[in-house]
C-alpha positions in Angstrom: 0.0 0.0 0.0 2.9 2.5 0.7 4.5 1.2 -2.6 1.2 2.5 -4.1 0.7 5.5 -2.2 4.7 6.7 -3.1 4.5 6.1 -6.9 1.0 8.1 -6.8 2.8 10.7 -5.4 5.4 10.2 -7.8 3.2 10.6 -10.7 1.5 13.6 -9.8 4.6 15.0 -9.1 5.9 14.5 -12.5 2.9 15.4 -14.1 2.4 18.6 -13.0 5.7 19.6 -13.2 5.4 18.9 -17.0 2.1 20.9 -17.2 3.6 23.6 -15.5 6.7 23.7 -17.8 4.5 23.3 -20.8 2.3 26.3 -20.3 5.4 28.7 -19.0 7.0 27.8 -22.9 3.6 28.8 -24.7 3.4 31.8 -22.4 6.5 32.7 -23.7 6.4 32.0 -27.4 3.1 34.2 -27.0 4.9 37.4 -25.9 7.7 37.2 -29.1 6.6 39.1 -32.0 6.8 37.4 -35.3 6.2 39.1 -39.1 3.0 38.9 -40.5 2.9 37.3 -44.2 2.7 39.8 -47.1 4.0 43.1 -45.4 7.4 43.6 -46.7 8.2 43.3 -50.1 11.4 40.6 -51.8 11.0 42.7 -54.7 10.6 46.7 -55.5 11.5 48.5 -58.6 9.8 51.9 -60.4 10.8 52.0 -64.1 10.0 54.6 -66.7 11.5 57.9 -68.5 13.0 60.7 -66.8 13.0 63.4 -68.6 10.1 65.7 -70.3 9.6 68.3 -72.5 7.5 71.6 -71.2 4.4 70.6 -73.0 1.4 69.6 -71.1 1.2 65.3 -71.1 0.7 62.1 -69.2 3.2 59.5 -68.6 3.4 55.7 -67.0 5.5 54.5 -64.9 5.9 50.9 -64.1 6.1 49.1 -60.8 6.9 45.8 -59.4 6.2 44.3 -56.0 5.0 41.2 -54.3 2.7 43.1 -51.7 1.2 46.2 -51.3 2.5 49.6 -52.1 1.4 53.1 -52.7 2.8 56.4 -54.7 3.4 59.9 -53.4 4.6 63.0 -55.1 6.7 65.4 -53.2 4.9 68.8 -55.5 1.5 68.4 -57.0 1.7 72.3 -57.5 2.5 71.3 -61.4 2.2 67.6 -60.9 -0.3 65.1 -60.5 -1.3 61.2 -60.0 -4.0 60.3 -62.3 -4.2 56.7 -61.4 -2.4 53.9 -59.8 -3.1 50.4 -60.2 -2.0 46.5 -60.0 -1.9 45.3 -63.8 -1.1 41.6 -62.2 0.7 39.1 -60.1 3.6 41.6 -58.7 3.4 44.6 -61.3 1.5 47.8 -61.0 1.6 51.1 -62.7 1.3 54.8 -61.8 -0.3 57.3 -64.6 1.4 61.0 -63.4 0.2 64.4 -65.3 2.4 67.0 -66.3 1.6 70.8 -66.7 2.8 73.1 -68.9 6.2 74.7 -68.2 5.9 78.3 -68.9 9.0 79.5 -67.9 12.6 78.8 -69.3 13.9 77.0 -66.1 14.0 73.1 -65.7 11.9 71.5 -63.0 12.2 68.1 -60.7 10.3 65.6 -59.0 10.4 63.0 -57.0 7.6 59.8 -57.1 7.6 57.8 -54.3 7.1 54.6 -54.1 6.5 52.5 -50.7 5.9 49.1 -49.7 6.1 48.1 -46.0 8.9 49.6 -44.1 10.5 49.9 -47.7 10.4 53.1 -50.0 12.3 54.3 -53.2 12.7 57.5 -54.8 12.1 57.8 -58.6 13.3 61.5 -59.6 11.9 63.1 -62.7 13.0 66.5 -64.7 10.6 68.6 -67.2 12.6 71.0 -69.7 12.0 74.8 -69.9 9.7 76.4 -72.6 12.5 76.1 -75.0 12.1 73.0 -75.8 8.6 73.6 -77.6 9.2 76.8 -78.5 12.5 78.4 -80.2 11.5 81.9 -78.7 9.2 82.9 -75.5 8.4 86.6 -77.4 8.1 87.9 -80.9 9.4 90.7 -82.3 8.7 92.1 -86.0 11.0 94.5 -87.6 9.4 96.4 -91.1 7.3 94.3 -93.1 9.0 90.9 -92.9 7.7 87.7 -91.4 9.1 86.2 -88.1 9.5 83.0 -87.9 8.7 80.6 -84.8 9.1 77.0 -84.7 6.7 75.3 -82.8 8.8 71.6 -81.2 5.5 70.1 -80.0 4.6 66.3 -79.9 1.2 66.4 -79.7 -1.6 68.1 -81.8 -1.7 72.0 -81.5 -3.3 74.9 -82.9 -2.3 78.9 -83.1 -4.4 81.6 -83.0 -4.0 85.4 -83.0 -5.4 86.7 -80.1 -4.5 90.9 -80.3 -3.9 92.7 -83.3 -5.9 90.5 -85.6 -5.8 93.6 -87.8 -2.5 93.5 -88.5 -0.8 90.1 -87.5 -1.8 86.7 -89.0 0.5 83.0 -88.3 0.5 80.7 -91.2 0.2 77.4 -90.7 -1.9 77.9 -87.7 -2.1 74.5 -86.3 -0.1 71.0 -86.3 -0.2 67.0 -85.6 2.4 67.0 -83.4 4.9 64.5 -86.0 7.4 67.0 -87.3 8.6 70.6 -85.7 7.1 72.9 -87.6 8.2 76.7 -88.7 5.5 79.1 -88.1 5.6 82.6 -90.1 4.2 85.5 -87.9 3.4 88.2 -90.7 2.8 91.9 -90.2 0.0 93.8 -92.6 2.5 96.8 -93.1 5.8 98.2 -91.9 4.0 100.2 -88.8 4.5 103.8 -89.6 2.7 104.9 -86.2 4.1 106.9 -83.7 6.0 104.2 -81.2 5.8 100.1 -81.3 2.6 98.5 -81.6 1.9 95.2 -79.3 -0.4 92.0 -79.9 -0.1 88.1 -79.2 -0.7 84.7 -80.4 -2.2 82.0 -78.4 -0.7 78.4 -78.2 -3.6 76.1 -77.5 -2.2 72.5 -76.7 -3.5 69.4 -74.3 -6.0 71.8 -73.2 -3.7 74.3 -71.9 -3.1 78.2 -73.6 0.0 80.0 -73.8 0.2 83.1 -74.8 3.1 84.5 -76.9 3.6 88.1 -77.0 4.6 89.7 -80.4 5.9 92.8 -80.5 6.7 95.2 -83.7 8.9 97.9 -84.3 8.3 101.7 -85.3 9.3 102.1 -88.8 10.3 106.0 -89.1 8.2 107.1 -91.9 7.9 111.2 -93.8 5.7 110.6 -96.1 5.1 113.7 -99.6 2.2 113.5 -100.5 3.5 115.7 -103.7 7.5 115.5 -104.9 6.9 118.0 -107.4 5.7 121.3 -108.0 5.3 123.9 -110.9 5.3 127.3 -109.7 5.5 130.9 -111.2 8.3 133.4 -111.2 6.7 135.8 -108.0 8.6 135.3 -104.9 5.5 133.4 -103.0 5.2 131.1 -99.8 5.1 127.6 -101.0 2.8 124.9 -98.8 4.1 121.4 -98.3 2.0 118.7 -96.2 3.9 115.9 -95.0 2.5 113.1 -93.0 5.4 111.7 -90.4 6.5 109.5 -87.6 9.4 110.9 -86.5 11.2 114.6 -86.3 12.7 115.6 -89.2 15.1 117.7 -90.7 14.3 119.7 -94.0 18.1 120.0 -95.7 18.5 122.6 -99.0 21.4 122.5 -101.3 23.2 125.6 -101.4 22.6 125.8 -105.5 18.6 126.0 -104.3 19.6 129.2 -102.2 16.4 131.0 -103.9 14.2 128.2 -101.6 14.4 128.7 -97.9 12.6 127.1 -95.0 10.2 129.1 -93.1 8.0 126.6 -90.1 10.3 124.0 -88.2 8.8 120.7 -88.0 7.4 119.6 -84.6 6.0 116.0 -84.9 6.6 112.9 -82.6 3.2 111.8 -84.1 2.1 110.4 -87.8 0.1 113.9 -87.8 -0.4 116.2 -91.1 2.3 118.6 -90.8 2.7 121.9 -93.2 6.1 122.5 -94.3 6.4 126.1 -95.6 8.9 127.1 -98.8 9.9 130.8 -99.4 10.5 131.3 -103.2 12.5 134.1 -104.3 11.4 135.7 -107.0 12.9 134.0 -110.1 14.6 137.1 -112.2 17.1 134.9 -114.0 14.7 135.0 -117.7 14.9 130.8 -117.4 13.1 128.3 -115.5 14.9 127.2 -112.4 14.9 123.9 -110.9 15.6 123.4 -106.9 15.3 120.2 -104.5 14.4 119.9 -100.9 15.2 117.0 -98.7 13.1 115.5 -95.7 15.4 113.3 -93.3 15.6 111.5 -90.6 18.8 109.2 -90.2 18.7 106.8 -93.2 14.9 107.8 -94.3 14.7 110.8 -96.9 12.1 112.1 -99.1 12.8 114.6 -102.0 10.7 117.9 -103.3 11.4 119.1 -106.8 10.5 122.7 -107.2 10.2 124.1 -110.9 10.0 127.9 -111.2 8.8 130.3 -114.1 10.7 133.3 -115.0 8.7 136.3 -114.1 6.5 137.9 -116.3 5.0 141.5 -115.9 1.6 139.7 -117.3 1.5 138.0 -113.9 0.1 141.6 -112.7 -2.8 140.9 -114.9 -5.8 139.1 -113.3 -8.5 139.8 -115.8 -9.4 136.4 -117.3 -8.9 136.4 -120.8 -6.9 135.7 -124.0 -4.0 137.9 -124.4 -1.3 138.0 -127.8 2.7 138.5 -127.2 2.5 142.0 -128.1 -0.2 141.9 -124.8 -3.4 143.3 -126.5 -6.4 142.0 -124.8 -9.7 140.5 -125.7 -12.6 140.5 -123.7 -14.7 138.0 -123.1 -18.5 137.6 -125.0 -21.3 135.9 -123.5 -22.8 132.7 -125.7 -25.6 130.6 -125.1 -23.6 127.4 -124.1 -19.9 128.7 -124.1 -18.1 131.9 -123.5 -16.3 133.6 -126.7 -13.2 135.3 -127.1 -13.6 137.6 -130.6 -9.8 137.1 -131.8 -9.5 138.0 -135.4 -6.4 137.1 -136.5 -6.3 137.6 -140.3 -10.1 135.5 -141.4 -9.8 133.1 -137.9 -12.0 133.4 -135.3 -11.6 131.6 -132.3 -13.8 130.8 -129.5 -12.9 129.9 -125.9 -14.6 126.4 -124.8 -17.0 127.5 -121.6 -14.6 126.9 -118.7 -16.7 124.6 -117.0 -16.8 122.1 -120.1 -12.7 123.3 -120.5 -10.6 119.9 -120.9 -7.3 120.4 -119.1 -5.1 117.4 -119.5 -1.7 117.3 -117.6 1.0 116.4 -119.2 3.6 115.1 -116.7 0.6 112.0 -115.9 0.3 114.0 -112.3 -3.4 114.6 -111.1 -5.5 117.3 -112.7 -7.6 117.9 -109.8 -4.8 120.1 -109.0 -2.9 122.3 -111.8 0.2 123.1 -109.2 1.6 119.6 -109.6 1.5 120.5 -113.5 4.2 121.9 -115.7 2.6 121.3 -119.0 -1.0 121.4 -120.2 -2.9 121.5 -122.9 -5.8 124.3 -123.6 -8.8 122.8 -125.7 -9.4 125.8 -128.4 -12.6 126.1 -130.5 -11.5 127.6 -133.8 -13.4 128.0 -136.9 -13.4 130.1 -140.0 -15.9 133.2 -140.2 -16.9 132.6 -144.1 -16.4 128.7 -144.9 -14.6 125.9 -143.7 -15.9 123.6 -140.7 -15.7 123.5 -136.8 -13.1 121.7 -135.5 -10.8 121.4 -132.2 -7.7 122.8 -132.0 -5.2 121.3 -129.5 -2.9 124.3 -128.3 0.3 123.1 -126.0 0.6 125.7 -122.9 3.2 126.3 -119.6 1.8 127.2 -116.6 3.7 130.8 -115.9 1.4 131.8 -112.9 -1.1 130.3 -110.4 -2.7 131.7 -107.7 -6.1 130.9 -105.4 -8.0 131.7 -108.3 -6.2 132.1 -111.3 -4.5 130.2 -113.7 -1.7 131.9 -116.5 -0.5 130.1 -119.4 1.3 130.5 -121.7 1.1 129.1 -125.2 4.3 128.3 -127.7 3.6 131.2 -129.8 4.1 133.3 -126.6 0.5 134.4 -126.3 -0.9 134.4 -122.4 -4.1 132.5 -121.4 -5.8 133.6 -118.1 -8.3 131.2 -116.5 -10.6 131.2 -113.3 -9.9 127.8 -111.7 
C-alpha cells in the first residue's frame, strides 16, 4: 500500500511539473513578436522615363512588388497622379500628369514609391519652354515675317489673339509629328508713332499659352507731292507731310532761292505743313531746286520748278491775251463763253470753262494744276466765211497760279488767263 501510495505521489509529481513547464513555454512563445505574411516586399522597382519636355502630357510608370504599395509625389503644384493600379501578379503602374512649363527653367520631381517599411525614390525632370518653342516673345522688324518654330509632340493649334488687324500666323495649327516653322506676318511696316503690341495664343493638351509679339516703329515722312510747278513771284510755298518721327528739312546751297520758313514739330504720324519761301525768279529761265526731308537713313525729295517772271503775272482779268499783250474781252454765248480774236479771217472761240478739258501732261493729277508743268488748252477755232468747226489742240506752260487764277502760256508766246 505504501509502494502505491509513493509512486501516486510520484506521478503527480511528475505530471504537474510537465504541465507547468508546458504552459510557461507557450506563455513565452506568445509574448515574441513574429512578421506577418505579405508586409514587406522581396521585390521593388519603379521603371520609366526621366525626362520631359514643357508641354502639357501624361506619362506611366511601371512598378513591381509582391505586396502592397502606394505612390506619393513630393509637389502636386505642377504635378499630379492620375491613377495607380495592379496590372497583375507583382506589377502595377502609376499614370502621373504634367503641366505646362511656362517658364525657361527646368523642373524636378520625385515619385515615391513605398511598400512596407520599404520606399524608393524615382526622380523626374521637365525642360523649360524652350524645348517647344524656339523663342518665348516675338518681335517684328518692317514688313518681314518672323519666324517661330513650334517643337511640340502632340496636336496643337495657333491663333492670333490681339492685333488681328494686323498680324496673321501661317500654318496655324499641327499633328504634333514633325517641328514645324511658323511665319508670324505683319500687314505693313508700322508707320505709327512708337511700337505697336499683340499676341498669339498656343492652345495645346488643353492648356493656352500666350506669346507676345511685338513690332517695331518704322520711321516714316511721307510727300504727299515731290513736285511742284510754280511761277516766277517770290511766294510762300505749302508742303504737307504726314510723319512718324522729327525731321530735318536740308536745301542744297545751289537751291539758295528756296528757304525754309515753319520748323517741323512731330513725334506723331500727324499732317504737318512745311512752308517754302521762293524768291522771285529774275534769272529769264526756268529754275529747278530740290528739298530733302530726313531722318537718319529715311529721306524724301521735293522738286521745285520755277517760271521766269513775267509783268503779265500783274494781270488778273481772265482772258486771251497775244505777245504783243493786247487784250480781248470775253463775249457771253448761249452754251460757251467767246473770245472775238481776229487774227487775219480766224475766229476763235474759248470752250466754256466749266466744259474746259485740261489734261496734264507730266501724268500727275489734274484735280490740282500746281503739280502741273505742262498742259494743254482745248481751243474752239473755226473760220468766219467757210470751212468747218473743229478742235484745235494748243500746247501751254503754266507761268502763274494763284487761289483763283490760272496763267499760261502758249508756244507762240501768247498768255491764257483762266478762273480755276
Amino acid at each position: 500500500m505504501k509502494k502505491l501510495s509513493s509512486r501516486l505521489l510520484i506521478f503527480l509529481l511528475t505530471g504537474g511539473c510537465l504541465f507547468s513547464c508546458s504552459g510557461g513555454r507557450q506563455e513565452q512563445e506568445k509574448q515574441q513578436p513574429t512578421p506577418q505574411k505579405g508586409t514587406e516586399p522581396s521585390t521593388l522597382t519603379l521603371s520609366g522615363t526621366k525626362n520631359y519636355s514643357a508641354e502639357p502630357q501624361d506619362f506611366t510608370l511601371s512598378i513591381t512588388c509582391d505586396v502592397s504599395w502606394d505612390v506619393t509625389l513630393a509637389d502636386a503644384s505642377w504635378a499630379k497622379l492620375v491613377s495607380k493600379k495592379s496590372t497583375g501578379e507583382n506589377s502595377g503602374e502609376a499614370v502621373i500628369s504634367l503641366s505646362m512649363n511656362r517658364t525657361q527653367d527646368v523642373r524636378k520631381q520625385t515619385v515615391t514609391l513605398k511598400a512596407g517599411s520599404k520606399t524608393l525614390g524615382f526622380e523626374i525632370e521637365q525642360a523649360g519652354l524652350s524645348s517647344i518653342l524656339d523663342k518665348e516673345s516675338v518681335i517684328i522688324n518692317g514688313t518681314a515675317s518672323t519666324p517661330l518654330l513650334v517643337k511640340l509632340k502632340s496636336a496643337w493649334a495657333l491663333s492670333v489673339t490681339e492685333g488681328a488687324d494686323w498680324l496673321s500666323v501661317s500654318p496655324a495649327e499641327g499633328d504634333g509629328s514633325n517641328p514645324v516653322m511658323v511665319q508670324i506676318t505683319p500687314a505693313d511696316g508700322n508707320v505709327n508713332v512708337g511700337d505697336r503690341s499683340g499676341s498669339v495664343e498656343l492652345a495645346v493638351g488643353g492648356e493656352t499659352l500666350r506669346i507676345p509679339v511685338l513690332q517695331g516703329q518704322t520711321d516714316a515722312i511721307v510727300v504727299a507731292v515731290s513736285q511742284y510747278a510754280l511761277d516766277g513771284r517770290e511766294q510762300d510755298q505749302i508742303v504737307p507731310t504726314k510723319t512718324n518721327v522729327s525731321y530735318s528739312v536740308r536745301i542744297p546751297s545751289e537751291s539758295s532761292w528756296i528757304s525754309h520758313v515753319t520748323a517741323p514739330d512731330t513725334k506723331a504720324l500727324n499732317k504737318q505743313d512745311v512752308v517754302l519761301h521762293l524768291d522771285s525768279n529774275t534769272t529769264g529761265k526756268v529754275r529747278t531746286g530740290t528739298v530733302f526731308f530726313e531722318k537718319d537713313t529715311v529721306s524724301r525729295a521735293v522738286v521745285l520748278r520755277q517760271a521766269p517772271y513775267s509783268s503779265l503775272l500783274e494781270t488778273t482779268t481772265p482772258g486771251v491775251y497775244d505777245p504783243n499783250g493786247e487784250t480781248f474781252t470775253y463775249r457771253p454765248g448761249t452754251d460757251q463763253i467767246a473770245i472775238g480774236i481776229r487774227n487775219g479771217s480766224r475766229y476763235y472761240k474759248l470752250i466754256d470753262p466749266e466744259l474746259l478739258q485740261v489734261f496734264c501732261m507730266s501724268g500727275l493729277p489734274v484735280q490740282d494744276p500746281q503739280l502741273c508743268d505742262s498742259f494743254e488748252i482745248i481751243l474752239r477755232r473755226e473760220t468766219v466765211l467757210e470751212g468747218p468747226v473743229f478742235n484745235n489742240t494748243t500746247p501751254v506752260t503754266v507761268i502763274g497760279i494763284s487761289d483763283h487764277r490760272l496763267w499760261l502760256i502758249t508756244e507762240q508766246g501768247g498768255v491764257i488767263i483762266l478762273n480755276k
